[in-house]
C-alpha positions as CSV (number, residue, x, y, z in Angstrom):
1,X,-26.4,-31.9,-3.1
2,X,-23.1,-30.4,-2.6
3,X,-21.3,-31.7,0.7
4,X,-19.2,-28.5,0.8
5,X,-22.4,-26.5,1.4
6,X,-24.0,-29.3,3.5
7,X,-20.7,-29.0,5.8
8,X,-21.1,-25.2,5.6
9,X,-22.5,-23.4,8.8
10,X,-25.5,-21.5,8.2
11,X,-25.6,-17.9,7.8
12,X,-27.1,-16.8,11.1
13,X,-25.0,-19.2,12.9
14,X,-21.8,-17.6,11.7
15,X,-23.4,-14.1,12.3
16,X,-24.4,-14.8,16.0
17,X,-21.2,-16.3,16.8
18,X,-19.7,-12.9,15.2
19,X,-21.9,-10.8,17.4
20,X,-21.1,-12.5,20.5
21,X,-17.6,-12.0,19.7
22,X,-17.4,-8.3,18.8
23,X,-20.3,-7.6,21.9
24,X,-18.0,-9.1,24.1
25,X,-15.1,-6.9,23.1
26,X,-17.1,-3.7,22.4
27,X,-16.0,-0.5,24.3
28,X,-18.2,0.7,26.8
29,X,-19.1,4.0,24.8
30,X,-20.1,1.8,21.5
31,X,-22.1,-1.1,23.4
32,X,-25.8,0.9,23.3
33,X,-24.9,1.2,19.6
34,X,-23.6,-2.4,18.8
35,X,-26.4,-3.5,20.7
36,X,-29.0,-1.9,18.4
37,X,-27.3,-3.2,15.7
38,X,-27.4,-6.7,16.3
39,X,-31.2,-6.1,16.9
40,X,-31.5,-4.7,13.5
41,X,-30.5,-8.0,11.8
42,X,-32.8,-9.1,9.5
43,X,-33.3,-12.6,11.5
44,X,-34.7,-11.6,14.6
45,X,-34.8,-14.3,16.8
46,X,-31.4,-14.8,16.2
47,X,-30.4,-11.3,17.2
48,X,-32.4,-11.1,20.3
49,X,-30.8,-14.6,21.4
50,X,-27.2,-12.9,21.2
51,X,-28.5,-9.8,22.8
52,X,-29.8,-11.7,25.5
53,X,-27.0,-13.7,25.9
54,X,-25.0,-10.4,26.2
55,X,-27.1,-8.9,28.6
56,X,-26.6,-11.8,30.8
57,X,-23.3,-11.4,30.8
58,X,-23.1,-7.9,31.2
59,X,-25.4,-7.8,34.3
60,X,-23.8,-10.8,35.9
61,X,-20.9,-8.1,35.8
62,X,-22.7,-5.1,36.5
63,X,-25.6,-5.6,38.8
64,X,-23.7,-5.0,42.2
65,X,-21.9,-2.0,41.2
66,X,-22.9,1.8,40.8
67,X,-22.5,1.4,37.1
68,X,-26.2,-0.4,37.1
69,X,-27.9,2.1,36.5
70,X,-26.5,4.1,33.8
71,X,-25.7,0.9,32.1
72,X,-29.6,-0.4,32.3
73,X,-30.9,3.0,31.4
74,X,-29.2,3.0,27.9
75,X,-30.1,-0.9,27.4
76,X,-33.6,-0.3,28.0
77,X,-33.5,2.6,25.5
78,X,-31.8,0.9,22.6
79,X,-34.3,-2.4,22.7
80,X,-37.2,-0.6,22.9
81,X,-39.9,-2.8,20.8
82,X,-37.9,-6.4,21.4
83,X,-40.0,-7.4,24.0
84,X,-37.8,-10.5,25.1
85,X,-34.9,-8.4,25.8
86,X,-36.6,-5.8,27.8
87,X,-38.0,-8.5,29.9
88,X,-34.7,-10.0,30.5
89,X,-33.6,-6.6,31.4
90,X,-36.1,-5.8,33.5
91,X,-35.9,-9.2,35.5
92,X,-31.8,-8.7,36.0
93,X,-33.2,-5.6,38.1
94,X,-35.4,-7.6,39.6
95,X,-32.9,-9.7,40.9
96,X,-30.5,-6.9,41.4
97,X,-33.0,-5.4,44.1
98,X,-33.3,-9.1,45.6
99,X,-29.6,-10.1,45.9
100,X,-28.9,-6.6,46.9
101,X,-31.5,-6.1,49.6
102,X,-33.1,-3.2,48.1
103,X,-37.2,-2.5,47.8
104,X,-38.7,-5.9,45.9
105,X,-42.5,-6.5,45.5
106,X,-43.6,-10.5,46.5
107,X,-45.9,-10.1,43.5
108,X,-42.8,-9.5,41.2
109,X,-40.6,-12.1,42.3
110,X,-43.8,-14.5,41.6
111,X,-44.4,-13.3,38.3
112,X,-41.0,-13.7,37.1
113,X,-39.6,-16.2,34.7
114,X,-38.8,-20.1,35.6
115,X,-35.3,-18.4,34.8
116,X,-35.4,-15.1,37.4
117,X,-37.3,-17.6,40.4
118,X,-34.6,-20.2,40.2
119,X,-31.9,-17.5,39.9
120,X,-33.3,-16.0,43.0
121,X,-33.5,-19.2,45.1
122,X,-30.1,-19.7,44.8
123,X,-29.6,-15.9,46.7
124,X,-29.4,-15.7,50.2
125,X,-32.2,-13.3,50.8
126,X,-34.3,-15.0,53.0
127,X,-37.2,-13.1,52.2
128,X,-37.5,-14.3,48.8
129,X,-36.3,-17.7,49.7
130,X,-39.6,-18.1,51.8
131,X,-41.5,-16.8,49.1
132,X,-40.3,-18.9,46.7
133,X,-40.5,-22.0,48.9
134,X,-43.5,-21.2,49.2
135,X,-45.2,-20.0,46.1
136,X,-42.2,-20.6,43.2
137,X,-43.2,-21.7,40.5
138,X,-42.2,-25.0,39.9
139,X,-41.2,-27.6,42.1
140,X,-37.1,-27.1,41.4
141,X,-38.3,-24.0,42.8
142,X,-39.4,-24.4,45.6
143,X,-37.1,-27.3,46.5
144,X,-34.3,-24.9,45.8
145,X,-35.5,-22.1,48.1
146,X,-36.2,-24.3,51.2
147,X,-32.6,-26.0,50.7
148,X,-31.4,-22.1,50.9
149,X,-33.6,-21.4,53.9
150,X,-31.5,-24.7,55.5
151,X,-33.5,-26.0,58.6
152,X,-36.0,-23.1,58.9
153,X,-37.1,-24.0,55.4
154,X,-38.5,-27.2,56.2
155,X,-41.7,-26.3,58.5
């Protein structure tokens, strides 16, 4: 065995650790296409990890401001058929309409990722605090929404 290639990273490390770099630099107008590109790599879990790991980033960014929409529209359009990423997507609106006060569904919230409840208990909405004090999914949870309801949480 050859140390030199046991001390070499592995192809799809170096090519995720590529993609994170150029998605976070990519212009606005060029990110639906970079996107797609990553998903197009021919190690697919790989490619939706970065892409997730994008979108995470990008929403954190986004979600409060008018560009949400226009921004999640052309996102949900290039990962059409990567069902992980769509998800994703679809839960940072989720939370979008929670932190932001806008129309939610109980049953939503409740059918969300581990990952989109615990986000969510850590909002202020007290609506979805008492739901997920309540109902969340998992005792972090829960224990996390009733510390965010404070006093009221407890009974």
């Amino acid at each position: 065995m050859n140390t030199e290639d046991s001390d070499r990273e592995p192809a799809e490390h170096a090519r995720y650790a590529a993609y994170l770099d150029e998605l976070e630099q990519v212009a606005d107008a060029d990110e639906s296409a970079l996107v797609g590109g990553v998903l197009a790599d021919p190690d697919p879990v790989m490619a939706r990890a970065a892409v997730v790991r994008h979108l995470d980033r990008r929403a954190a960014e986004l979600f409060p401001t008018p560009l949400w929409e226009e921004w999640a529209e052309a996102m949900a359009r290039v990962m059409v058929g990567h069902p992980f990423p769509v998800r994703r997507l679809q839960e940072w609106s989720l939370f979008r309409a929670v932190a932001l006060g806008l129309p939610w569904h109980r049953d939503d919230l409740l059918a969300a990722s581990d990952w989109l409840q615990l986000k969510a208990a850590d909002e202020a909405n007290p609506e979805a605090l008492q739901v997920l004090a309540e109902s969340g999914r998992t005792k972090r949870i829960r224990n996390t929404a009733r510390t965010g309801l404070g006093p009221r949480g407890t009974g």
